[in-house]
Every structure is written in structure tokens, then in C-alpha cells.
Steps between C-alpha positions, in 0.01 A plus 500: 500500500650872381306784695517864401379828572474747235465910590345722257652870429419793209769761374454729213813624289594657221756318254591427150690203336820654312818372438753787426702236299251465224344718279194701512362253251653192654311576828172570359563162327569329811266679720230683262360751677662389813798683438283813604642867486760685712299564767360110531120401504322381826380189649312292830683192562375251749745269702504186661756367765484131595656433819528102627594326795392350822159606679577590846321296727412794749415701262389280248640737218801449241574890515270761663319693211559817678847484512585437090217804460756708708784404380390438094292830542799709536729361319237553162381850681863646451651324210239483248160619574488810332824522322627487161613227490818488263651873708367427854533136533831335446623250343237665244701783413767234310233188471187510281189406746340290346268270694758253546742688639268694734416196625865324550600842689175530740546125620909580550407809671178355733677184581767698664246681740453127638822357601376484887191302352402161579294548166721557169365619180467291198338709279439825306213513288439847295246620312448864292140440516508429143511224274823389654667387845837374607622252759816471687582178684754432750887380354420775254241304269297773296157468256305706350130468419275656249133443448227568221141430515298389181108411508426147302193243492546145556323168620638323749542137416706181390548352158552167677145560704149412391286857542330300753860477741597820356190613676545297839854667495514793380085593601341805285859611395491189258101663354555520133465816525797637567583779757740732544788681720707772576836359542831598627823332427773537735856437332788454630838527413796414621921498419786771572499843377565671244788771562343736203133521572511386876197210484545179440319574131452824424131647491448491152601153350294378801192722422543397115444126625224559724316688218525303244367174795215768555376544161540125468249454783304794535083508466593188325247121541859338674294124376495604160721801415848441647745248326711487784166346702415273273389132585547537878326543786376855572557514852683815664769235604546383140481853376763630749714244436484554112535861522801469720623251213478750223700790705760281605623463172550860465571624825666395825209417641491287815107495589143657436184547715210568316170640700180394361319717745618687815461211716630220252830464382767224353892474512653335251927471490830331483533462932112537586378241232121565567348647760101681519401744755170589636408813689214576735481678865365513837401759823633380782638707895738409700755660759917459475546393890759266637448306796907510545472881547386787724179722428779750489735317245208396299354812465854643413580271259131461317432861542145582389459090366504360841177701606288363776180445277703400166512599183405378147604452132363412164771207464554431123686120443667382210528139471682311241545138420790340214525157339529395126154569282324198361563475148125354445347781698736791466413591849725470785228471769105513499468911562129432679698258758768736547265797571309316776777341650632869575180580621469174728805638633417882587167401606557484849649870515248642303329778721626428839779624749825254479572542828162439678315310272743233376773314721732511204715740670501433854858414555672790245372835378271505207759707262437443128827269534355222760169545280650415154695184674132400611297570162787338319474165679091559507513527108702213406277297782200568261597434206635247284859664348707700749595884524812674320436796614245676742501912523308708751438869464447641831487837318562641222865559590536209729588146326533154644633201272575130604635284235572134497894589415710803409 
């Protein structure tokens, strides 16, 4: 088991990408209209850090939440909040920023703050709020992500199926009528960087190959209309796995996701195989008290969370299972068994107070990391394929993540 806690922050910068060794026409070939004017352009990043280790069994925390927002907070508050980037934030004045790097020198500078930690961070994830993120890993590992949406109709079935198992599988989504979605395709890419543009690929061969993939698929019938599709199962498994197919022959792609809906979602990769995640939520109080600590140390390490009456959340969980899809089915796991196993699980947290009305935390506090060990072992208990990964939002800043291994 791998347990991590992951800290939300916001910035916004000004910053161009320009490298005074090329040409004017060079850049803008490299970076379009990236490479900006003089004076830079602006944008709101978002940034994760992932911090692991071992919960604390007085506390019942890997890291207390309040001390990375400290510590995080003014580190981004003074160095790049507000700045231009490439004048006010070194190494930027000599290194292009592009997402890569910003992230590489964020989790060098934040993992620095934490060298009295029992917690260490792991990872750097950055976003521009965009079409486009970056994540840095620790021993210096870097991606880079970019996404596109496209809008297509399908029906959801097996070649190898009768309509009437199509339809015991696959339920309305196998109608022959089709339906369709909104999807978003998550790529990612992986390798070392390139000294000229700063990115593993620069911006524009990638964007040329995720345009042409989009007007391949794009308000397109994905049964009928897409070579690439032909003769196989149209399942978002299948369709993930043949998309991340295609781009890996012209990219250094290393693995996909690719969201059906907002609560539905499949990975498909070289290291992950398969995998297909489900969303959903639930309302649930609680108070963070120790019974190995004083009113007095409780209240000073909890703060405002460790209020007599409690508190509550709208907990949002990610769960997500892995294994090899069936080559009959093109599914990796029945989706309507999935969803009520998850909700088998949460089911006994759904509108109550942890503390009082439960007995699931009577001998450790009920922080979101003793409660993701718990829903964890409560999923894989109902259900018949075991959990890769489990997330918990506590907030919208605030993430939890258990996964089987690192």
C-alpha cells in the first residue's frame, strides 16, 4: 500500500517562452504564439504537491495540512505569484519556463522546505489552466500532458456478442440507437528534454498530432466512420487503448485517460495496462480528536477541525480497478457492478457523523487518511476485482490517494 497526500495551491504570472539563441522565426516555430512579446503574456497556474510517508499514529496524519499551506504558501507568495516570471523569478531569467521546467524547479524548491519532515514529497503536478499540465516526479522524472476534447456518437457493444449479451452487458448503451459523448483525452508524454524548445516535444508538432486525431474522431459515428475502430469492440477500454496505439507511433507517448463523462474515465498505457475509474460522493461529519492527546493538544493541533460538535464535508472518491480487458467483451469489468460495489461501500457513511454514528474510528482519529485505508479494504470486500487506486477529496484542495504499489 502507497499513501499520499496531495495540497492544492494557485499563482498567477506573467511569462513568455523565448530562447535568445534562436531566431525570431525559430521561436515562433517552436513556440507559436508562445514566444509572446517583450513584456510576456499572463497566466493562472494551479499546483499540486504530493507528499508520502507514514501516518502518525497520534495524530493519525502523514503531514499536517496546515503546515505545507504555510510553508508552500510562502514560498509561491514571494517567488512567483505575481511576477514576471522570466525577470523576477530565477532560473527564468536564463531558462525558458515552460511547464516542464516550472514544474522540475517548484518540486526542487518545495522539497527543500521539508527536510525536518517525516513526510517527503514525491510529486509536482502543474497546470496553466489550459489545455496542458506538467508533472515532476521524484529522481527527477518529468511528463507532460496535453488534452483535447471532441464530441462523437457510438453504440456500445461487441462484434463477438449476440445484441441480446450486448444488451445484458453493456444495458441501453448497446440500443441501436446510438448515443453520444463529450469526451476528453488525456495524453501523456514522456522522455528527456529538449535543450532548444524546453518540453519534451515542442507545442506545435504535438498540437499537429492531436489535430489531425481530432478531426479523425470528431462528431464522427466511431462504429462506422473511423478506420482505426474498425471490427472491434466499441468499449471506452478498447477505444482508449486504440487511441493510445495510434499516438504512440508518433509521439513519446507513455499513457492516455479518456473521460466519457465527468464521473467515468479509462487509463490505458505501457506501466498501467488497463485500469477504469468511477466517481461518485458522499456527506458525511466527523471531529479530528485523539484519544492519545490533551483537549489542549488536540485543539492545538486540529485547530478549528477538532470542534466539539464536528464538522462536515461533501467527500468526493475516486476508485479505480486494473486487469487485462477481455478480448470477447472489450470490457475490463461490468461498469453496473463496479458502480454499486462503490456504493455498497460508502453506504454506511452516507449522512451520518463518523465519529458517533459508526465505530469505524474508535481507536484512531477519523482523518481522510485512516478513512481511505478503511473504504479501500470496504471496496475490494464488495466486489469481485480489487482496487488500484482509491482517491478522496476532502476538499477541493485537499487530496487523499491509496494505491496498491508505488
Amino acid at each position: 500500500m502507497y499513501l499520499t497526500i496531495s495540497k492544492r495551491f494557485e499563482f498567477a504570472a506573467s511569462y513568455r517562452y523565448y530562447n535568445p539563441a534562436l531566431t525570431s522565426a525559430e521561436n515562433e516555430r517552436l513556440f507559436g504564439r508562445m514566444a509572446g512579446g517583450e513584456h510576456g503574456f499572463g497566466g493562472n497556474f494551479e499546483v499540486w504537491f504530493v507528499f508520502s510517508g507514514p501516518i502518525d499514529k497520534t495524530t493519525g496524519m502523514i503531514i499536517n495540512v496546515s503546515d505545507i499551506k504555510e510553508r508552500v504558501g510562502e514560498l509561491i507568495e514571494q517567488r512567483y505569484d505575481h511576477k514576471y516570471l522570466n525577470i523576477n523569478t530565477p532560473p527564468f531569467d536564463k531558462t525558458i519556463p515552460t511547464l516542464e521546467a516550472l514544474a522540475s524547479q517548484l518540486f526542487e524548491e518545495v522539497a527543500l522546505l521539508f527536510g525536518d519532515s517525516s513526510a517527503s514529497l514525491v510529486t509536482c503536478h502543474l497546470s496553466d489552466l489550459s489545455q496542458s499540465s506538467a508533472t515532476a516526479y521524484e529522481k527527477g522524472k518529468i511528463e507532460r500532458h496535453y488534452y483535447i476534447e471532441f464530441s462523437s456518437s457510438r453504440r456500445t457493444c461487441s462484434p463477438n456478442l449476440s445484441q441480446e449479451e450486448n444488451e445484458q452487458l453493456f444495458g441501453i448503451s448497446a440500443s441501436e440507437s446510438p448515443h453520444g459523448h463529450g469526451y476528453k483525452l488525456k495524453v501523456t508524454l514522456s522522455g528527456e528534454i529538449d535543450g532548444m524548445c524546453g518540453m519534451i516535444v515542442d507545442d506545435m508538432t504535438v498540437h499537429s498530432v492531436l489535430d489531425e486525431l481530432y478531426q479523425m474522431l470528431d462528431h464522427r459515428y466511431l462504429n462506422d466512420d473511423v478506420e482505426i475502430l474498425s471490427g472491434m469492440p466499441m468499449t471506452t477500454e478498447c477505444l482508449a487503448r486504440v487511441l493510445f496505439e495510434w499516438l504512440k507511433e508518433r509521439l513519446p507517448v507513455v499513457r492516455v485517460k479518456l473521460w466519457e463523462n465527468n464521473w467515468f474515465f479509462v487509463e490505458y498505457g505501457d506501466t498501467v495496462g488497463c485500469t477504469m475509474s468511477v466517481r461518485s460522493e458522499f456527506r458525511a461529519a466527523h471531529r479530528l480528536h485523539s484519544q492519545y492527546l490533551s483537549d489542549a493538544e488536540n485543539l492545538k493541533l486540529y485547530g478549528k477541525c477538532n470542534n466539539l460538535a464536528g464538522h462536515g464535508h461533501l467527500y468526493k472518491i475516486e476508485a479505480t480497478v486494473g486487469g487485462d480487458i477481455d478480448e470477447r467483451t472489450g470490457a475490463l469489468f461490468p461498469l453496473d457492478q463496479f458502480i454499486e460495489g462503490i456504493d455498497r461501500a460508502i453506504g454506511p457513511w452516507k449522512f451520518c457523523h463518523l465519529n458517533n454514528d459508526t465505530d469505524d474510528f474508535d481507536d484512531f482519529p477519523s482523518t481522510s487518511e485512516n478513512m481511505i485505508k478503511i473504504l479501500g479494504k470496504r471496496i475490494d470486500d464488495s466486489m469481485q476485482i480489487s482496487l488500484h487506486r482509491l482517491r478522496i477529496w476532502e476538499t477541493p484542495n485537499n487530496r487523499f490517494t491509496l494505491r496498491k504499489q508505488k
